[in-house]
Backbone bond lengths (Angstrom), bond angles and torsions (degrees), N, CA, C in turn:
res aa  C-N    CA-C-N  psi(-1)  N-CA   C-N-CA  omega(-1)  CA-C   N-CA-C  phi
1 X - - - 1.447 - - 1.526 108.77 -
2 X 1.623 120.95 128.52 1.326 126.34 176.63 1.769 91.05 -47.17
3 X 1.521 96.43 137.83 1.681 96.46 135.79 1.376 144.88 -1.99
4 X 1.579 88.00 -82.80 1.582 122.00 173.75 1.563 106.88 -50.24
5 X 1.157 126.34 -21.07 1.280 117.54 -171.58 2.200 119.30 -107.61
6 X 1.639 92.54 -7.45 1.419 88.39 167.07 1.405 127.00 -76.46
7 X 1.003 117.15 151.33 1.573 112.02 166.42 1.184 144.38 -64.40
8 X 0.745 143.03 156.56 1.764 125.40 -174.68 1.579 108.51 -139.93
9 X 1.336 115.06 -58.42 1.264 118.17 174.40 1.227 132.10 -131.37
10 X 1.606 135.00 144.88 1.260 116.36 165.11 1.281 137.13 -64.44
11 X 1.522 143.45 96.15 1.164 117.32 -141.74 2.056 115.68 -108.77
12 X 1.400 108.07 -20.21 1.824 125.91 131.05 0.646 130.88 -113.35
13 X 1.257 122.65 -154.00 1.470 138.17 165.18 1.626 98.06 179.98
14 X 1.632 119.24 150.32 1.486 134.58 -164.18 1.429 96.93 -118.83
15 X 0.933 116.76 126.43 1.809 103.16 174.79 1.280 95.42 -132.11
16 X 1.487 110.89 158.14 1.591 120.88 -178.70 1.601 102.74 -97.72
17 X 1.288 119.66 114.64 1.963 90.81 157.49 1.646 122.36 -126.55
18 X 1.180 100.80 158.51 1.761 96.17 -177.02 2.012 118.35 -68.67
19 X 1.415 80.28 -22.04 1.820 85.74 177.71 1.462 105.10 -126.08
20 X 1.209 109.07 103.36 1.825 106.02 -176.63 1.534 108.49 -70.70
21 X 1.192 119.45 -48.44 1.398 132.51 -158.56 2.063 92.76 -45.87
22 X 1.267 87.96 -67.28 1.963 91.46 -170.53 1.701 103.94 -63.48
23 X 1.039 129.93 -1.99 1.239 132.08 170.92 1.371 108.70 -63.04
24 X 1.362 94.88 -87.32 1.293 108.75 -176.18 1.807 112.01 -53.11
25 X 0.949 117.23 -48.54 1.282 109.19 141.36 1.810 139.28 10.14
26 X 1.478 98.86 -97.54 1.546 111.36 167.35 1.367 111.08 -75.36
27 X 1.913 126.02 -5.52 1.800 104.79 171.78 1.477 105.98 -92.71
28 X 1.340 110.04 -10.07 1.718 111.43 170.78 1.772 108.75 -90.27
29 X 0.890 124.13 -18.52 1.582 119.27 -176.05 1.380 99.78 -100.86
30 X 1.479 130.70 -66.39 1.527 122.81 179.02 1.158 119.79 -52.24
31 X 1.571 104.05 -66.11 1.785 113.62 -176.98 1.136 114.63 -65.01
32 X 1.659 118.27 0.49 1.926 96.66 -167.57 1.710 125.08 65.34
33 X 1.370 121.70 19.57 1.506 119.75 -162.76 1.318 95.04 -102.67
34 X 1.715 116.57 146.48 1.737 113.86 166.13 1.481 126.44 -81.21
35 X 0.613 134.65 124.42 1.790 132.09 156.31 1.869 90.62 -19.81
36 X 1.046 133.49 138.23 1.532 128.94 132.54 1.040 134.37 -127.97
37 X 1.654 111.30 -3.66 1.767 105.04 164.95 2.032 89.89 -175.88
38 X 1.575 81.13 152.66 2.134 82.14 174.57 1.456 93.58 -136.03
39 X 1.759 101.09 128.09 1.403 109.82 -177.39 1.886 104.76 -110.05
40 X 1.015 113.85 88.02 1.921 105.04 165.67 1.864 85.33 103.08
41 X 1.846 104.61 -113.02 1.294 121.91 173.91 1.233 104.66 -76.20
42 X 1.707 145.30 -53.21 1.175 145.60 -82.37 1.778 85.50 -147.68
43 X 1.978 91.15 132.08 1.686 88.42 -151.30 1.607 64.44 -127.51
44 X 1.617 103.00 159.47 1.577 105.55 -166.44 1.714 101.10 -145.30
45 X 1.593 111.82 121.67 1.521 117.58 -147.51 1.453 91.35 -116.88
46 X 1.367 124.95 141.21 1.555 126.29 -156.76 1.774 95.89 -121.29
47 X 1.315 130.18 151.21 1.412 117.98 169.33 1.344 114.82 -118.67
48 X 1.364 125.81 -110.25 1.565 136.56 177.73 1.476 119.19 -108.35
49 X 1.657 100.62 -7.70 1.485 106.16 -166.85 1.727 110.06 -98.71
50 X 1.351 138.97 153.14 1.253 144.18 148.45 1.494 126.97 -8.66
51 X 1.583 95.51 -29.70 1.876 112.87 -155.36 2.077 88.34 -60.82
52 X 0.886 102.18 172.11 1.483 114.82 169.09 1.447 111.04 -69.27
53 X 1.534 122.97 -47.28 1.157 131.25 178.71 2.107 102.95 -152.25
54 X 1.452 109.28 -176.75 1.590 98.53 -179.52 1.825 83.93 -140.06
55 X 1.039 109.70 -25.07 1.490 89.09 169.14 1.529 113.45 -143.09
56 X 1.081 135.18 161.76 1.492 156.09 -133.66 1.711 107.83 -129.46
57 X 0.974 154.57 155.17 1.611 126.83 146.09 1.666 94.37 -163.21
58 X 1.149 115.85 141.32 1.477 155.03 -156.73 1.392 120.89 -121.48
59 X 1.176 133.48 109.88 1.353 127.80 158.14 0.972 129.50 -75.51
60 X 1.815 133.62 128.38 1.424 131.69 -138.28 1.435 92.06 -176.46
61 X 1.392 102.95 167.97 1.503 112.69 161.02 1.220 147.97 -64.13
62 X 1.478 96.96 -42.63 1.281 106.78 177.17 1.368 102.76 -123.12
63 X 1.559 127.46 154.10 1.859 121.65 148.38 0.779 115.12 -52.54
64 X 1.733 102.43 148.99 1.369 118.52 164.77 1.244 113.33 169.58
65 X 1.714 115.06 167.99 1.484 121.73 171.21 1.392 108.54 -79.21
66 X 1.682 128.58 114.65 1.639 124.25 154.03 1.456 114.04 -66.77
67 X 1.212 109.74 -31.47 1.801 102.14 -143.29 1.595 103.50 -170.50
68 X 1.148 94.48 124.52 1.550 100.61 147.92 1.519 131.97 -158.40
69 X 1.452 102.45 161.57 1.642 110.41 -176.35 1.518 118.50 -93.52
70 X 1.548 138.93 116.43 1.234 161.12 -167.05 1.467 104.10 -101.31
71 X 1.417 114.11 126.70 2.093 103.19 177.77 1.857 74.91 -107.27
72 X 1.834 85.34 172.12 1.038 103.98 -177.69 1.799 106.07 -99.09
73 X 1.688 118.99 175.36 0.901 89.74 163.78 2.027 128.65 -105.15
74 X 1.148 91.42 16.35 1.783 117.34 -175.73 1.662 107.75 -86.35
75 X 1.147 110.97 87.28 1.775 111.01 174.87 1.557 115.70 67.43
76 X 1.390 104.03 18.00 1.134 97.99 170.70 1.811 128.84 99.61
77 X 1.077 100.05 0.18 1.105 119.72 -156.64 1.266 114.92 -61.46
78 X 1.602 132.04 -173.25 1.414 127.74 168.17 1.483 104.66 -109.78
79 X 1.601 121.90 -171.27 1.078 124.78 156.74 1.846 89.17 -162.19
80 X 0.975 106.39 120.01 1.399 121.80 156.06 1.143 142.24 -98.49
81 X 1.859 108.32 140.14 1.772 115.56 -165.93 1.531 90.90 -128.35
């Protein structure tokens, strides 16, 4: 496997939830994460790292994982799912 193609870090993750409000909620009170911007549904929680944000969260019907962002471990790179 190239380099370029291992993983290195998790760098989001998108989660769906049925109740946003208590979400966001317990990832700012437990985890320590900031609010840093809410687009439409989709409220976007920032941590210690560079990334723009480390987690994502969505109001929806059901839970679940949408999405997430993978860095590479070659210069830094991304790899996206």
């Amino acid at each position: 496997m190239p380099e370029s193609d291992r993983v290195a870090a998790l760098r989001s993750v998108e989660l769906v939830v049925p109740d946003l409000d208590p979400a966001v909620d317990f990832l700012t009170r437990a985890w320590g994460l900031s609010q840093l911007d809410v687009r439409g549904e989709t409220v976007f929680l920032h941590g210690t790292g560079k990334d723009h944000h480390c987690v994502a969260l969505s109001r929806g019907d059901a839970p679940g994982i949408s999405g997430m962002t993978l860095g590479s471990d070659a210069g830094g790179g991304r790899i996206v799912s």
